[in-house]
Structures are given as structure tokens and as C-alpha cells.
C-alpha positions as CSV (number, residue, x, y, z in Angstrom):
1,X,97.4,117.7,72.1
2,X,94.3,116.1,73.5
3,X,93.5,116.1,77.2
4,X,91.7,112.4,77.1
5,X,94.2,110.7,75.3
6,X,97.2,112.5,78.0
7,X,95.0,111.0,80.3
8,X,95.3,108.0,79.5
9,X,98.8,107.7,78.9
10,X,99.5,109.5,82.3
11,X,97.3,106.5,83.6
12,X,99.4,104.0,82.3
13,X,102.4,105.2,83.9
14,X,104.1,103.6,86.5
15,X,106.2,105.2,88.5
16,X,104.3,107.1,90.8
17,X,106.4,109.8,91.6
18,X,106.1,110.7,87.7
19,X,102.4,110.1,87.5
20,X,101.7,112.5,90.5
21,X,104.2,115.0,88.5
22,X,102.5,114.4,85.2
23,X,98.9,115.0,86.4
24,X,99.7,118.1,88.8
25,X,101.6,119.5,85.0
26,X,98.3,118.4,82.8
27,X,96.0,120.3,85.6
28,X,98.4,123.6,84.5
29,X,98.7,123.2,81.0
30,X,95.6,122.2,80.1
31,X,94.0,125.1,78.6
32,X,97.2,124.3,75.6
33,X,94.8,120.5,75.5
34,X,91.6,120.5,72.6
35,X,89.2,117.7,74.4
36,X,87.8,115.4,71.8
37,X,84.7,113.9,74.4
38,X,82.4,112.3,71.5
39,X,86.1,110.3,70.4
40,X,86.2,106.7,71.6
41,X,89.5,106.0,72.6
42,X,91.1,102.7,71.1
43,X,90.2,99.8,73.1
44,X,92.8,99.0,76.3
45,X,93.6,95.5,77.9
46,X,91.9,96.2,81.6
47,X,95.3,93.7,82.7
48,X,97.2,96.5,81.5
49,X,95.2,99.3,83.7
50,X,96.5,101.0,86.0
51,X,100.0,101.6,85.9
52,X,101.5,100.8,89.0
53,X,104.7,100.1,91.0
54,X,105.9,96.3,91.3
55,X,105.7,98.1,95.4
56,X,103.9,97.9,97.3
57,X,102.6,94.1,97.4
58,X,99.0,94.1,96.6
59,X,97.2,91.6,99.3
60,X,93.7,91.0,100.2
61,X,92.2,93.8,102.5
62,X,91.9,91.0,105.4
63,X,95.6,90.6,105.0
64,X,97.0,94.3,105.3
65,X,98.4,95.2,108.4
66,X,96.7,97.3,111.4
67,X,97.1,100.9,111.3
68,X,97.4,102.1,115.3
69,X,98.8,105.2,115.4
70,X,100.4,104.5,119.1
71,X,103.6,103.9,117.7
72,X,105.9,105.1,115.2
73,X,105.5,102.3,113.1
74,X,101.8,102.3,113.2
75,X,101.8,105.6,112.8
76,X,104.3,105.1,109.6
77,X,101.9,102.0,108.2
78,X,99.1,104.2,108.8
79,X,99.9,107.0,106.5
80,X,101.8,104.8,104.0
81,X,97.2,103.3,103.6
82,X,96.8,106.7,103.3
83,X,99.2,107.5,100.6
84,X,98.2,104.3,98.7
85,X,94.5,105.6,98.6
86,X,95.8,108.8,97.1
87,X,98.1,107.1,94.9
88,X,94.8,105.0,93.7
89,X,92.7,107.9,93.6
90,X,95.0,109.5,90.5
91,X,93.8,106.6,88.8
92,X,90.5,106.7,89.6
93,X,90.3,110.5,88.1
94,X,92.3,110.0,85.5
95,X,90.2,106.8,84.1
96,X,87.0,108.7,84.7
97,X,88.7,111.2,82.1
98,X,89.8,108.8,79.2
99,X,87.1,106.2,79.4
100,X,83.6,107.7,79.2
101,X,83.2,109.8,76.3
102,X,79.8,112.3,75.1
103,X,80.4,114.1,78.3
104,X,80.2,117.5,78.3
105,X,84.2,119.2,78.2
106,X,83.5,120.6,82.2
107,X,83.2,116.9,83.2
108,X,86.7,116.2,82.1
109,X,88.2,119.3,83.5
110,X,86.5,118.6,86.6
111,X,88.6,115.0,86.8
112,X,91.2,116.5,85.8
113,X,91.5,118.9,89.0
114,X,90.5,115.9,91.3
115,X,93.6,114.3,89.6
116,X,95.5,117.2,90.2
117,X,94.8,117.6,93.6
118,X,95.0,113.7,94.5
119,X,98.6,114.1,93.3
120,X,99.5,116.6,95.6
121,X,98.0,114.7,98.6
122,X,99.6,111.8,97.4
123,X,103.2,113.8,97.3
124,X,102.4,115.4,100.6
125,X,102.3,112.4,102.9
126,X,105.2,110.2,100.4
127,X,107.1,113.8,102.0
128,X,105.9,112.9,105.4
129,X,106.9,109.4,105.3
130,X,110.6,110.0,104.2
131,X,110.8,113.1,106.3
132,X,109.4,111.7,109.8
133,X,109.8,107.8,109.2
134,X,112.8,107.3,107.1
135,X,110.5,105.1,104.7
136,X,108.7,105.2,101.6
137,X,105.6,104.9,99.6
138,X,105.9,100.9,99.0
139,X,107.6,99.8,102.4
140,X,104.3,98.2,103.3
141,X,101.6,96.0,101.7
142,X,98.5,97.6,100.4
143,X,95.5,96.5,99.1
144,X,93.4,97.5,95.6
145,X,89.6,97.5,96.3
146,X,89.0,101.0,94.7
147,X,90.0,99.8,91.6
148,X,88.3,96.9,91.8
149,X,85.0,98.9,92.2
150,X,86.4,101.2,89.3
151,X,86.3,97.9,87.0
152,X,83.2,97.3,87.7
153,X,81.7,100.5,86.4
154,X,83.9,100.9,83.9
155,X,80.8,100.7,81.1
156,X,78.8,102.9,83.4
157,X,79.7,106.6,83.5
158,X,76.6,106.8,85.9
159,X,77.2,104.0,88.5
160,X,80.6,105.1,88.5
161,X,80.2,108.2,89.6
162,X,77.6,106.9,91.8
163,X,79.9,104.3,93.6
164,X,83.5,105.7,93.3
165,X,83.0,109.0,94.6
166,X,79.7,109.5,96.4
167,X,80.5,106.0,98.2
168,X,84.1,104.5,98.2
169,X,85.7,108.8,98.6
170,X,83.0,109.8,100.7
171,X,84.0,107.1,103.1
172,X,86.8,109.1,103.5
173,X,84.8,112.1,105.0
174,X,83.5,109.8,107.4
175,X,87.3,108.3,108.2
176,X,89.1,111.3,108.5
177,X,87.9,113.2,111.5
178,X,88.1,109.9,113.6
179,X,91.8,109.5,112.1
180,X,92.8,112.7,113.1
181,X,91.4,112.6,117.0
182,X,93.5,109.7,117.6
183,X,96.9,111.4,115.5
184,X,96.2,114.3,118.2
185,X,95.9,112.4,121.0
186,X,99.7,110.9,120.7
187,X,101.0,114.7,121.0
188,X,104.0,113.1,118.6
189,X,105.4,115.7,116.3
190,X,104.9,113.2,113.2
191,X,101.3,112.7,113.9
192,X,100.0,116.1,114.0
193,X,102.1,117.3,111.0
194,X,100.3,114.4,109.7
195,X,96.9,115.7,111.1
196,X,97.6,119.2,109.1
197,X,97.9,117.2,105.9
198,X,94.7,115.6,106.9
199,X,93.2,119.1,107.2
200,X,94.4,119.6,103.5
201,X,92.7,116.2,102.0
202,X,89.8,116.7,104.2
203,X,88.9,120.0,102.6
204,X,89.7,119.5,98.9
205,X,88.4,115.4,99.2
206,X,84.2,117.3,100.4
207,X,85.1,119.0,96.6
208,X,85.9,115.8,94.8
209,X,82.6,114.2,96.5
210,X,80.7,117.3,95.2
211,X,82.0,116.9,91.1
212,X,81.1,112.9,91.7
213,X,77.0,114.7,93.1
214,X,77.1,116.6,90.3
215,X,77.3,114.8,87.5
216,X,75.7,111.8,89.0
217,X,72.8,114.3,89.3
218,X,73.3,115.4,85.9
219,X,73.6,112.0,84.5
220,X,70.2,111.0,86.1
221,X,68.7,114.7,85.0
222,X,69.4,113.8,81.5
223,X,68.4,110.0,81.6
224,X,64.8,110.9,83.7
225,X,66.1,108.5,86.5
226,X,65.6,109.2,90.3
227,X,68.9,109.7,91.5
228,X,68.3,108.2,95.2
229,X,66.1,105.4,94.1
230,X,69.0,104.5,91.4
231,X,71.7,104.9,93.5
232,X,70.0,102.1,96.2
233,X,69.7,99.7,93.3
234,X,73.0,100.2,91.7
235,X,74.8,99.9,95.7
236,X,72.9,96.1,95.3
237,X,73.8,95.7,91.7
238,X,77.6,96.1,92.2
239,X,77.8,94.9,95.9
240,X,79.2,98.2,96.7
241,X,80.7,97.8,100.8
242,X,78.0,99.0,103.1
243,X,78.7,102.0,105.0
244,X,78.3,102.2,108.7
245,X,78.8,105.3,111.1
246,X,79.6,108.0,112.2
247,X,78.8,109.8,109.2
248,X,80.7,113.3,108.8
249,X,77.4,114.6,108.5
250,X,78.5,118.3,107.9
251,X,81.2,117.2,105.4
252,X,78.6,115.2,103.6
253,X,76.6,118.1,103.1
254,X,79.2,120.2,102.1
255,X,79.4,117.8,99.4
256,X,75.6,117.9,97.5
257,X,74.0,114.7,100.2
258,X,70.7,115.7,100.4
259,X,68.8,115.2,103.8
260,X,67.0,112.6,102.3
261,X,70.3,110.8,101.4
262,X,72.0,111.4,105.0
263,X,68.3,110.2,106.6
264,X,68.4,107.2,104.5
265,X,72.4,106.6,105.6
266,X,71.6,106.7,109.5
267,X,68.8,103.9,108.6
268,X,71.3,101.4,106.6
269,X,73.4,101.9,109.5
């Protein structure tokens, strides 16, 4: 058994219950997987990437509804974003795993535990949604702009990891803190058991930034580019969204920004 070619047929499917499943049982069988990474993998149709549900109903970002967290239903629609960013997330990791080959075999186990991990986040708050709001991951509309980033990069191992993981995931170190403050300020029961999941996804989410640094690093080591002046060019080149503030400073830290990257982040701003 191979561990790229698993990943891409766990990629294609579509039930996400099963994917999360599949991914979380790949992460702990994986040392029975050989990992061919110089193989190229037969050629895909992108149409057909990534499996998904026929739920939720993709929409333009401008068109998904508010997430307030005043009310149990905003507080439902809220988490339901949230799952659909873990749910996308799987994909992410598992596409940097099948796609880029000549890397060396850490790089793939590396995705392989953000996959892993992006499951159980994504099983974690499907839980919380049928648990506390009598709903389900697909009751609401969603939208698919990490994806549409991941296209983009999809013949660039460096500019992905350069604009999935150290931009579009470390958004969500910035997000998360501010999320949680106003989860805590309802004092409802569902919102800070949601807060504690939060804790989870906030911890193991600075790791998946850090695997993105380092091999974006790596990749830029090996190529004799200058990873900050390369990673300003490529944010132009693929009209990556701009990032605004706060910045989860300590978070992004945590994660292998250097102070010249968090300097030049409070500039932009």
C-alpha cells in the first residue's frame, strides 16, 4: 500500500463523515504505507477534486450568512463556518500529500498528521452541532475560497505552502481568540463547550502553521530564494486576501513568523 495514492483516494471521497474516519485510520496505520514521493500520480480532472457533499450549498463568501453568536442560531451557523473550514482543511492536507511529488517522505507524513488532526476537529464540532443544536454539518450554506486558493497553487509546492498555510490557516490564529471572547461573553452552555473545542483547534492549528514554515523554508533553502521577499511577490502573484489585525502575535510565533515577518504584517495592516 502506498500512502500518496490512499491520499488521494481518501480525497476523493465524499461523504465526510467517512473521509474524517479514513484520514484519522491512514494517520494510525501508516507506518504499514511504503511512500513512493519521486511517483507522479496519473493525471486527475481538478472538476472532479475534492470530494464533497451535494450539502452544504456552496455560495459566494458575500452571500453566506452572519455568524453572531448572540443567539442559538448564530451561534449554530457560526460553528457549522467552522466545521466547513475543517472539513476543507482535510482536503487541503490531503492534496498537499498526493500532488507534489520529489518531496522528502517527512513532508508527506507531516500532511498526513495535519489531516489527521483536521478530522478530528472537524468530528468535534459536527458532535457539538447535533449534540447542542439539533443540526448538522450541511444545514447551512458555506462557501469554498480555500480551495479556490488551493487550485491556484496546485503546480507550485512552494507558493502553496506559502499561501495555504502561512496565510489562509494562519488567519485562523488571528480569528480564534476574538471568536472565543465573544462565545464567553454569552455564558450559554453551548458556547463555551464550543470555546473548549476552540482551545483544541487553536493549539494543534499554531502546529499545522509551523509544518506549512517549514517546508516553505525548506523549499526556498533548497531553491536559493529569500523566503520573505518571495513570499510578498507570490501574495501579489496569486491575489492572496490581505490580512488585517489583530494579529495573534504569540500564536504566530509559536508558529516559525519571524519578527521580521510579524513587523512587516503590522505595516500591511
Amino acid at each position: 500500500m502506498e500512502l500518496r495514492h490512499r491520499a488521494l483516494e481518501v480525497l476523493r471521497l465524499t461523504d465526510p463523515e467517512e473521509k474524517a474516519l479514513a484520514v484519522l485510520d491512514l494517520h494510525a496505520q501508516q507506518a504499514h504505507y511504503s511512500i513512493a514521493a519521486d511517483m507522479q500520480l496519473p493525471s486527475v480532472d481538478p472538476a472532479s477534486l475534492p470530494g464533497r457533499p451535494e450539502r452544504p450549498l456552496l455560495r459566494h463568501h458575500t452571500e453566506v450568512a452572519r455568524r453572531s453568536p448572540a443567539t442559538p442560531e448564530g451561534r449554530a451557523i457560526l460553528i457549522h463556518a467552522i466545521a466547513h473550514i475543517e472539513f476543507n482543511a482535510i482536503n487541503l492536507a490531503l492534496d498537499a500529500m498526493w500532488r507534489f511529488a520529489g518531496m522528502p517522505p517527512d513532508y508527506y507524513r507531516d500532511w498526513l498528521r495535519v489531516a489527521a488532526e483536521e478530522g478530528k476537529h472537524f468530528l468535534l464540532l459536527r458532535d457539538h452541532l447535533r449534540q447542542h443544536h439539533g443540526q448538522d454539518y450541511g444545514d447551512h450554506p458555506a462557501h469554498q475560497g480555500m480551495w479556490t486558493m488551493c487550485e491556484k497553487t496546485s503546480d507550485d509546492v512552494t507558493a502553496r505552502m506559502a499561501l495555504v498555510p502561512r496565510t489562509l490557516e494562519a488567519r485562523g490564529l488571528d480569528a480564534t481568540p476574538q471568536i472565543q471572547n465573544k462565545l464567553r461573553n454569552t455564558h450559554a452552555p453551548d458556547a463555551l463547550a464550543a470555546v473548549a473545542i476552540l482551545d483544541i483547534i487553536l493549539h494543534e492549528e499554531v502546529g499545522h502553521v509551523a509544518i506549512g514554515n517549514h517546508w516553505y523554508r525548506w523549499l526556498c533553502d533548497k531553491q536559493g530564494l529569500d523566503p520573505e521577499s518571495l513570499y510578498h511577490e507570490l501574495t501579489v502573484r496569486y491575489e492572496a486576501p490581505r490580512l488585517r489585525p489583530p494579529f495573534n502575535t504569540s500564536a504566530r510565533k509559536q508558529a516559525g513568523f519571524t519578527e521580521t515577518e510579524l513587523l512587516w504584517l503590522q505595516q500591511i495592516a
